[in-house]
C-alpha positions as CSV (number, residue, x, y, z in Angstrom):
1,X,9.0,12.2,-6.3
2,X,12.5,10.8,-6.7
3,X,14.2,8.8,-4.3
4,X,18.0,7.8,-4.2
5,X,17.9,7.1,-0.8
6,X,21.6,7.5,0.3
7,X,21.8,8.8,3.7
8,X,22.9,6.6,6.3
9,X,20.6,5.0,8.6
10,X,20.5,2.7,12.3
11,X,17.8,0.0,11.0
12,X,20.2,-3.0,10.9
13,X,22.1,-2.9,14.9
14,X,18.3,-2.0,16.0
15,X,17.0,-5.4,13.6
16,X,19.8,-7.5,15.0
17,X,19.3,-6.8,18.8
18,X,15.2,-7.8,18.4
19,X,16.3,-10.7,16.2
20,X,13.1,-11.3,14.7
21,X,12.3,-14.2,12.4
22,X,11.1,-12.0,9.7
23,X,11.6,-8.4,8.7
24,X,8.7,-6.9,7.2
25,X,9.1,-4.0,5.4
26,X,6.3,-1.4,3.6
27,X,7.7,2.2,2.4
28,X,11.1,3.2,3.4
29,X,11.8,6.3,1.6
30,X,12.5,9.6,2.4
31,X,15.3,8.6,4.6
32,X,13.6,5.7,6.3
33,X,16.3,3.0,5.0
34,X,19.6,3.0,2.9
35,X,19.2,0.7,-0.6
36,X,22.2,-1.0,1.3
37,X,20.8,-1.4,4.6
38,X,18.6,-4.5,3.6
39,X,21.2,-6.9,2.6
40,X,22.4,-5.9,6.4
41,X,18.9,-7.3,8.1
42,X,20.7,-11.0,7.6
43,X,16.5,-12.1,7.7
44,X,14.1,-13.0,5.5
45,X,12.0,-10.2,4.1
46,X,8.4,-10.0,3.2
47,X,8.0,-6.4,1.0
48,X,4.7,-4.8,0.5
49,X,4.8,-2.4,-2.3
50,X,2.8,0.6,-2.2
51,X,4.0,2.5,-5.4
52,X,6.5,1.5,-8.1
53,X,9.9,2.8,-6.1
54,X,11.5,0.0,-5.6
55,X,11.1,-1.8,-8.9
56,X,13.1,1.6,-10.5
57,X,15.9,3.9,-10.7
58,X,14.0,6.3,-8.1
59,X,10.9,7.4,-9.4
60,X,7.7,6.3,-7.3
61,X,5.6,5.6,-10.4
62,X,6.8,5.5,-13.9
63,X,4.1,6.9,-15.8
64,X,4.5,5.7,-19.6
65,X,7.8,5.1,-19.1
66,X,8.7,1.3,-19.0
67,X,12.9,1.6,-18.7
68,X,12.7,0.0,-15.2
69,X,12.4,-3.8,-17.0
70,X,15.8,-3.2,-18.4
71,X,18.2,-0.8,-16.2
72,X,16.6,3.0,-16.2
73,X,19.0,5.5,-17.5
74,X,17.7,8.3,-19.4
75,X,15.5,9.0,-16.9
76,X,11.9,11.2,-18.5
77,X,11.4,12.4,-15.1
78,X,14.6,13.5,-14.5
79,X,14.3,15.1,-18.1
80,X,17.9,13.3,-18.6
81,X,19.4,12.6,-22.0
82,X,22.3,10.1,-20.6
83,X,21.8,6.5,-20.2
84,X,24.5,6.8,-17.0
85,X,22.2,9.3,-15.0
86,X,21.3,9.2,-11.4
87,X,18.2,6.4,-11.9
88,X,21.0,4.0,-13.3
89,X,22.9,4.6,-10.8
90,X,20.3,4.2,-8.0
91,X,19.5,1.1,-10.2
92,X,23.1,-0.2,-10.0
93,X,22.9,0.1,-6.2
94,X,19.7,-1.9,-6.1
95,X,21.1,-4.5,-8.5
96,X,24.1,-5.4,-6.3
97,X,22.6,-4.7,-2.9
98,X,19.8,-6.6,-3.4
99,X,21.3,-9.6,-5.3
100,X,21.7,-12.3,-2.5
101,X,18.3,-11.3,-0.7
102,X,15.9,-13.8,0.9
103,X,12.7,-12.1,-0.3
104,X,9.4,-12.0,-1.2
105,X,7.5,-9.1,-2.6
106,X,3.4,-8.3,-1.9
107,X,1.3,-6.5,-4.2
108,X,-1.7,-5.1,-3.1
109,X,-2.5,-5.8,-6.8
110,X,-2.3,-8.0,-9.5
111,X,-1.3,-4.8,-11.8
112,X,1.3,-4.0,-9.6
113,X,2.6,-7.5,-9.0
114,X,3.1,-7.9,-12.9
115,X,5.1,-5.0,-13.0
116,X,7.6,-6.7,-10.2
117,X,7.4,-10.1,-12.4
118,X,8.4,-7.6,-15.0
119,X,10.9,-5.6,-13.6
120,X,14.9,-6.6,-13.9
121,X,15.5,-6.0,-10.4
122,X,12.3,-8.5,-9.4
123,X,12.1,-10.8,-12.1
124,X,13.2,-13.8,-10.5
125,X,11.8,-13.3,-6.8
126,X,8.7,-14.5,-5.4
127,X,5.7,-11.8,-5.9
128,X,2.2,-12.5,-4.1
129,X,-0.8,-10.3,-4.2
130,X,-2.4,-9.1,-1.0
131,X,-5.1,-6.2,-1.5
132,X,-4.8,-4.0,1.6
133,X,-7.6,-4.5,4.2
134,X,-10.3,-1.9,6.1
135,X,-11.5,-1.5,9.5
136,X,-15.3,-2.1,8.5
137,X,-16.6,-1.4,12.1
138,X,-15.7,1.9,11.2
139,X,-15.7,2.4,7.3
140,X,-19.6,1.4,7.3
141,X,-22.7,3.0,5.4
142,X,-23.9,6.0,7.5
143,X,-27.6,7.7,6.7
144,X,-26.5,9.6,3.7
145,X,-29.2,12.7,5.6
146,X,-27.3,12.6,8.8
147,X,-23.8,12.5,7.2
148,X,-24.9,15.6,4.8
149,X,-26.4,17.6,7.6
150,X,-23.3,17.0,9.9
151,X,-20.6,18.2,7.0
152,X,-23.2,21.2,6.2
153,X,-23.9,19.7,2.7
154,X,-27.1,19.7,1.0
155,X,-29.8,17.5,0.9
156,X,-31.5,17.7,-2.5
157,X,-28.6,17.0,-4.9
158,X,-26.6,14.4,-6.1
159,X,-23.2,14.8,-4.5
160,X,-19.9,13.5,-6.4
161,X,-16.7,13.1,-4.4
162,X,-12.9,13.4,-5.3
163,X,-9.8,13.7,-3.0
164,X,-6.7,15.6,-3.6
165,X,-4.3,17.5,-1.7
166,X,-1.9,20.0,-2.2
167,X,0.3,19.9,-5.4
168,X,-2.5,17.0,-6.7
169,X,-4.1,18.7,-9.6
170,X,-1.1,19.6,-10.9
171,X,0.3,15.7,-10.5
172,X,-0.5,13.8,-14.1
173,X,-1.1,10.7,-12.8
174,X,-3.7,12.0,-10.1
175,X,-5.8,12.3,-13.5
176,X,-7.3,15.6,-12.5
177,X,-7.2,17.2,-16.2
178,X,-9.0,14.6,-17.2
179,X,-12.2,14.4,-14.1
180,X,-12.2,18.2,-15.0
181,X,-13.1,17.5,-18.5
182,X,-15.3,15.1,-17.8
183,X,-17.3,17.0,-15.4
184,X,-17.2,19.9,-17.6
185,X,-19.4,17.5,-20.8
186,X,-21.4,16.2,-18.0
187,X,-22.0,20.0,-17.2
188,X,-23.2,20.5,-20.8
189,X,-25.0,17.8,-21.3
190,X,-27.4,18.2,-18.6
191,X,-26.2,17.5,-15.0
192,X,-25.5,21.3,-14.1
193,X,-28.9,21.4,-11.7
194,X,-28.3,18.1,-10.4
195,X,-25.3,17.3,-9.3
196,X,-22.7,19.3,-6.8
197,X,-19.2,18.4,-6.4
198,X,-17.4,17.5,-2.6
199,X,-13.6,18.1,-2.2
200,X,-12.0,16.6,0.5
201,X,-8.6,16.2,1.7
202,X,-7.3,19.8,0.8
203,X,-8.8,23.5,1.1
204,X,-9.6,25.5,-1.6
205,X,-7.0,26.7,-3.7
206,X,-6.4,30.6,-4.6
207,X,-6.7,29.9,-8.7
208,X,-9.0,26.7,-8.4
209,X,-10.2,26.0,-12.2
210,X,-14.2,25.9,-12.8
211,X,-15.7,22.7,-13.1
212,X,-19.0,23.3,-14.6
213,X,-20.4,22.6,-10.7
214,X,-20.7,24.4,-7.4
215,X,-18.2,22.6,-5.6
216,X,-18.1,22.1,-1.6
217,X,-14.3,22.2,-0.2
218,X,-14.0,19.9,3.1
219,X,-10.4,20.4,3.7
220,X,-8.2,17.7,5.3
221,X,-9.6,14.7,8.2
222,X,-7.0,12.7,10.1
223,X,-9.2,10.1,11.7
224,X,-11.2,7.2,10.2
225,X,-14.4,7.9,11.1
226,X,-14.7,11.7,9.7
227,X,-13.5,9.9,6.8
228,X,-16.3,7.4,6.6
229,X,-18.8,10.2,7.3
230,X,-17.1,12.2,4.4
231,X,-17.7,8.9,1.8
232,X,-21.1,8.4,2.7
233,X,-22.2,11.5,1.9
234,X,-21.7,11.5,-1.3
235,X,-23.9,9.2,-3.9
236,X,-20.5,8.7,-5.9
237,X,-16.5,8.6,-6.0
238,X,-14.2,9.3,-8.4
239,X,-10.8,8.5,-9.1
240,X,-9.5,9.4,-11.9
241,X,-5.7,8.4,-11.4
242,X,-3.8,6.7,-14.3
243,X,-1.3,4.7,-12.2
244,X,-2.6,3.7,-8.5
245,X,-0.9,0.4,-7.1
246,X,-4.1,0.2,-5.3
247,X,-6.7,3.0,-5.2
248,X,-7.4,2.8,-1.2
249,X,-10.1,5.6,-1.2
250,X,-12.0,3.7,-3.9
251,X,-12.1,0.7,-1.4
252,X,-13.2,3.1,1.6
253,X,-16.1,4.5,-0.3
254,X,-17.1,0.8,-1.2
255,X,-17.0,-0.3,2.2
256,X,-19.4,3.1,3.4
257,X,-21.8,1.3,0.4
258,X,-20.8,4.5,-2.2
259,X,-20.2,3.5,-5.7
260,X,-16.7,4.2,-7.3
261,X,-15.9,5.4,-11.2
262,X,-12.2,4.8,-12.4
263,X,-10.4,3.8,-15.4
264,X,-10.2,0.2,-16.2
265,X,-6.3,0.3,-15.3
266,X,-3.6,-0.1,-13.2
267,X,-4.9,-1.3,-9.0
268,X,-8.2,0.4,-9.7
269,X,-8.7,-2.9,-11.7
270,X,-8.9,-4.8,-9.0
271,X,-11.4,-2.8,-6.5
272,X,-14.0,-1.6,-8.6
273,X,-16.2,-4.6,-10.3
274,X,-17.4,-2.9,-13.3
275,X,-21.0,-1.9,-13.2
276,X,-21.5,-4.1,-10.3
277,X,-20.7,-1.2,-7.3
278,X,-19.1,0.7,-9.6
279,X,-18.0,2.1,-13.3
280,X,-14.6,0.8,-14.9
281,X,-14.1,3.7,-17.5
282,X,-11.8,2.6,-21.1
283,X,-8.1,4.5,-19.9
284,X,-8.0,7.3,-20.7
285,X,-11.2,8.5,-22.1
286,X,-13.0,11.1,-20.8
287,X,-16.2,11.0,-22.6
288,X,-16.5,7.1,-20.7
289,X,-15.3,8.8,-17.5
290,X,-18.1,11.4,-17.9
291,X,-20.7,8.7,-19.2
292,X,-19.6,6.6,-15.9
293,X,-20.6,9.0,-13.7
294,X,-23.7,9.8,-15.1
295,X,-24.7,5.9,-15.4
296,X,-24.0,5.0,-12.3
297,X,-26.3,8.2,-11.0
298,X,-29.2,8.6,-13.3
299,X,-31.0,4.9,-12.7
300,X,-32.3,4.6,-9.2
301,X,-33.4,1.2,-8.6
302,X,-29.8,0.7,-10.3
303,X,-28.1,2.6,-7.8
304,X,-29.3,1.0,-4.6
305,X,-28.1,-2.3,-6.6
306,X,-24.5,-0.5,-6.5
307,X,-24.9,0.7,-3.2
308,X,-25.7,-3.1,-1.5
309,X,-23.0,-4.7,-3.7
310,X,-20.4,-2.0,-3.0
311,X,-21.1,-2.6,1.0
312,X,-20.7,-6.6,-0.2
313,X,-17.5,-5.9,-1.9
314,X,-15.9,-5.0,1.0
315,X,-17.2,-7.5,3.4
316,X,-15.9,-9.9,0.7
317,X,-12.9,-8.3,-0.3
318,X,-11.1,-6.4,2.0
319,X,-11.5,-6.8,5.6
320,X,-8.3,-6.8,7.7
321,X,-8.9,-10.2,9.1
322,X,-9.1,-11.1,5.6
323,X,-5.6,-9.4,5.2
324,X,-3.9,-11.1,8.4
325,X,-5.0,-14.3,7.8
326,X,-2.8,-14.0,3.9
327,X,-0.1,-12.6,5.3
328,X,0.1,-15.3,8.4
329,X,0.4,-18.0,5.7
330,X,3.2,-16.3,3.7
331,X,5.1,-15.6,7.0
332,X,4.9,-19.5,7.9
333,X,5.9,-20.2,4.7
334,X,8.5,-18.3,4.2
């Protein structure tokens, strides 16, 4: 995705007639709010970040490039050779929009909060980390039997669980070339009668690529609880993203009490505890990604450890009270 976010918008007469004593603002693309629009609020603002957009030029995550701590230009994703392209530009616009603002950015990591600190447009402003925070009345551990007989899954393997959507395997940073050649060693090395694979969150493609497992396609769910049921049916996650400025299904599955495999990098960093509810694979190897998942399935007495301290995580972590009790003490400070 790109952004420029140009097109003209009502947010500031609305703002001005509630007159609030904060504005607090999360993801305003696709239309949502002009680059201009903010210096127009007149209020202090409190920004959660929950990708990269509005540290850059328009891109919602950089990927290896790192042109958004000096001004973008010669923008990779845009495939553009000229430093005066549309992400300086969009830059430019940030740079004198946003000059005089009374802000303060949240990151719901610390990966992500270095990359404000780090930024040109951010360097000088206020960045605080918040993780994002769960409902765990209902993201809770459910009988994995009752969950597997109500999503028509079986009972006698060891079920691993990713999430995609459409246009995800083909997205680089989703890291989906890389789970696919992780499962496909695992597959050789000994796992093919053991372990079944759980897709959930898109239907099965036409061309879907073999994985070296039978693999169960759950399509999407729109409520929380179907969601929960989905995560604790599985013995594992993965998430195999190289750039997440969170990882929010990781957190999910912790909170049902189902371990989580990752790369050590980017938000992941900061929900999974390596080899404590989870595995913290070396970026971007597969043959750790593949040895994760096996480690964290082939021990039993070591599983239910990760299980229990997943469950813990979470209660520790990332509850919403948690969450509103942060951001009420940034509010009266700011």
């Amino acid at each position: 995705m790109f952004s420029a976010q140009w097109f003209p918008d009502a947010i500031a007469p609305q703002t001005q007639q509630i007159n609030p004593d904060i504005v607090h603002l999360h993801w305003i693309c696709n239309g949502f709010a002009q680059i201009e629009t903010l210096a127009k609020l007149n209020k202090p603002l409190v920004w959660t970040l929950h990708d990269m957009w509005a540290l850059t030029g328009g891109c919602h995550y950089t990927q290896e490039c790192d042109r958004y701590t000096n001004a973008c230009g010669s923008c990779p994703q845009l495939k553009s050779q000229r430093d005066w392209d549309l992400s300086r530009w969009v830059w430019q616009r940030k740079v004198r929009a946003w000059k005089a603002l009374n802000l303060t950015i949240v990151s719901p990591s610390n990966w992500l909060a270095q990359c404000a600190k780090s930024s040109s447009l951010f360097k000088d402003v206020r960045v605080e980390v918040i993780p994002h925070g769960l409902d765990l009345e209902k993201y809770q551990p459910i009988e994995r039997q009752i969950a597997r007989k109500l999503l028509n899954l079986p009972q006698d393997k060891q079920l691993v669980l990713f999430g995609t959507s459409p246009g995800t395997t083909g997205d680089k940073r989703k890291g989906f070339v890389l789970l696919q050649a992780a499962l496909q060693q695992l597959s050789q090395a000994g796992w093919q009668d053991k372990l079944e694979l759980v897709v959930f969150g898109g239907s099965k493609p036409e061309n879907w690529l073999d994985l070296g497992f039978r693999t169960h396609y759950l399509g999407q769910f729109h409520d929380d609880i179907s969601l929960a049921l989905v995560y604790a049916s599985a013995n594992a996650i993965v998430v195999p993203s190289t750039q997440e400025a969170f990882g929010q299904t990781a957190s999910e599955a912790l909170a049902c009490g189902t371990p989580a495999i990752a790369f050590a990098a980017t938000g992941l960093k900061d929900v999974i505890e390596h080899q404590q509810d989870g595995y913290l694979a070396k970026p971007f190897e597969v043959e750790d990604l593949a040895r994760g998942i096996a480690w964290v399935l082939e021990d039993g007495d070591r599983y239910e450890k990760l299980c229990f301290n997943a469950r813990a995580r979470a209660e520790r972590e990332f509850t919403l009270e948690l969450q509103a009790r942060r951001y009420l003490s940034l509010y009266k400070e700011v």
